[in-house]
N, C-alpha and C positions, 0 to 999 in steps of 0.2 A: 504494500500500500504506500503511496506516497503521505508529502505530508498534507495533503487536504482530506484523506482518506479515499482517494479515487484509487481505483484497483488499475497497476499498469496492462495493459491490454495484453492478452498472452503473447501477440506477434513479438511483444516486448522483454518479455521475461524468458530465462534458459529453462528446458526441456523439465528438470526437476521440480522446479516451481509450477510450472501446468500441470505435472502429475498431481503434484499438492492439492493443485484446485481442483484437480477433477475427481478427485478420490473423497475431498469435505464434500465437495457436490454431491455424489451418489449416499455420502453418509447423510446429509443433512437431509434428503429425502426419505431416507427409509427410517430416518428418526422423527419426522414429519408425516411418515405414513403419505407420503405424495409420490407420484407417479414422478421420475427420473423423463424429462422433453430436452429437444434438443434446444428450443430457445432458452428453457433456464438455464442449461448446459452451457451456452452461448453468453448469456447474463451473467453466469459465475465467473465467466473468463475475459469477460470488458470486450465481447465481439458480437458484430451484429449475428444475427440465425445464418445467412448467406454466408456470411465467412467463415466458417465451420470446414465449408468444403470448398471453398475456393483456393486460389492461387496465392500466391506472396508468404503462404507459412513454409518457415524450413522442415525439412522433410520429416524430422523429429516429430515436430509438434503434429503434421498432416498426421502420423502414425497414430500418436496419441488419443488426437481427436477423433480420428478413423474408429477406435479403440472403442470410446466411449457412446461413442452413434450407434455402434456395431451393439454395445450392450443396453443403450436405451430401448433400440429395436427389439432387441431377443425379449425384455421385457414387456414393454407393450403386446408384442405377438402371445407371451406367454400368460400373461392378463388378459387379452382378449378370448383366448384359447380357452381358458378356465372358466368363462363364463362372468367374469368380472369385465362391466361393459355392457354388455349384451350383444347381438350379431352385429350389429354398425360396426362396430370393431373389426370384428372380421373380415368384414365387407371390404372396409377402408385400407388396410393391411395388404388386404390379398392386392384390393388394384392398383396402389402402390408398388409394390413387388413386381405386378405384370408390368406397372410402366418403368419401372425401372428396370428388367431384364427386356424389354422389347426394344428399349433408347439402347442399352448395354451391345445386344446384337446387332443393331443397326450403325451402330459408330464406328466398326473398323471395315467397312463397306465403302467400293469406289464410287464414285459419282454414277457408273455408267451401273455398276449391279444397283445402285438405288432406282436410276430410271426405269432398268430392267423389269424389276418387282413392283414398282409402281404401275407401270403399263401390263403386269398382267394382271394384281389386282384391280384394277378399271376394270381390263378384259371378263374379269369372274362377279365385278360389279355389274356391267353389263348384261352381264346373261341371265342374273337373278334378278336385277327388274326390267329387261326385255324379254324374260321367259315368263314374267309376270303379266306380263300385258297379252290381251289378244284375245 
């Protein structure tokens, strides 16, 4: 903390000092009885939500925070799973997931296999609502 009590932003602080933080974070929630988010996650470490996963952290900290996402997730999934939540949970999780493993598969694709798979689903778009008509 500095001396106004502002928390130096983790981009700021060495690798040990984030760990710090992010380990009082996952305490303070479970002594809270509060669900571990990535924005509080984000709040605890003086970074906006976005920058969690973005650019400009040294690779350290990317791990770390990778770390702590990677565990927020498993919780949530594992709370929703149990029944704590209700199905919204599930719902929100699953299509989450799908959209992140469908952006995941689609990013080390050339320009020309995107246009490829684009033009054949048109083509299978096509056929189901021009086989619809008639």
């Amino acid at each position: 903390m500095s001396a106004r009590g502002v928390k130096k932003p983790a981009a700021l602080c060495g690798a040990p000092l984030l760990k710090s933080r992010i380990t009082r974070y996952f305490r303070e929630c479970e002594a809270r009885a509060l669900p571990a988010t990535p924005a509080g996650l984000a709040l605890a470490l003086g970074l906006r939500t976005g920058e969690l996963t973005g650019g400009g952290l040294p690779d350290t900290h990317r791990r770390l925070i990778g770390q702590a996402l990677q565990r927020i997730e498993t919780e949530t999934l594992e709370r929703a799973l149990s029944g704590k939540g209700g199905t919204k949970g599930v719902d929100a999780v699953l299509q989450q997931t799908a959209r992140e493993d469908a952006a995941d598969a689609l990013s080390g694709l050339s320009d020309e296999e995107l246009e490829r798979r684009l033009a054949k689903l048109a083509e299978e778009i096509e056929a189901l609502v021009g086989g619809g008509r008639g």
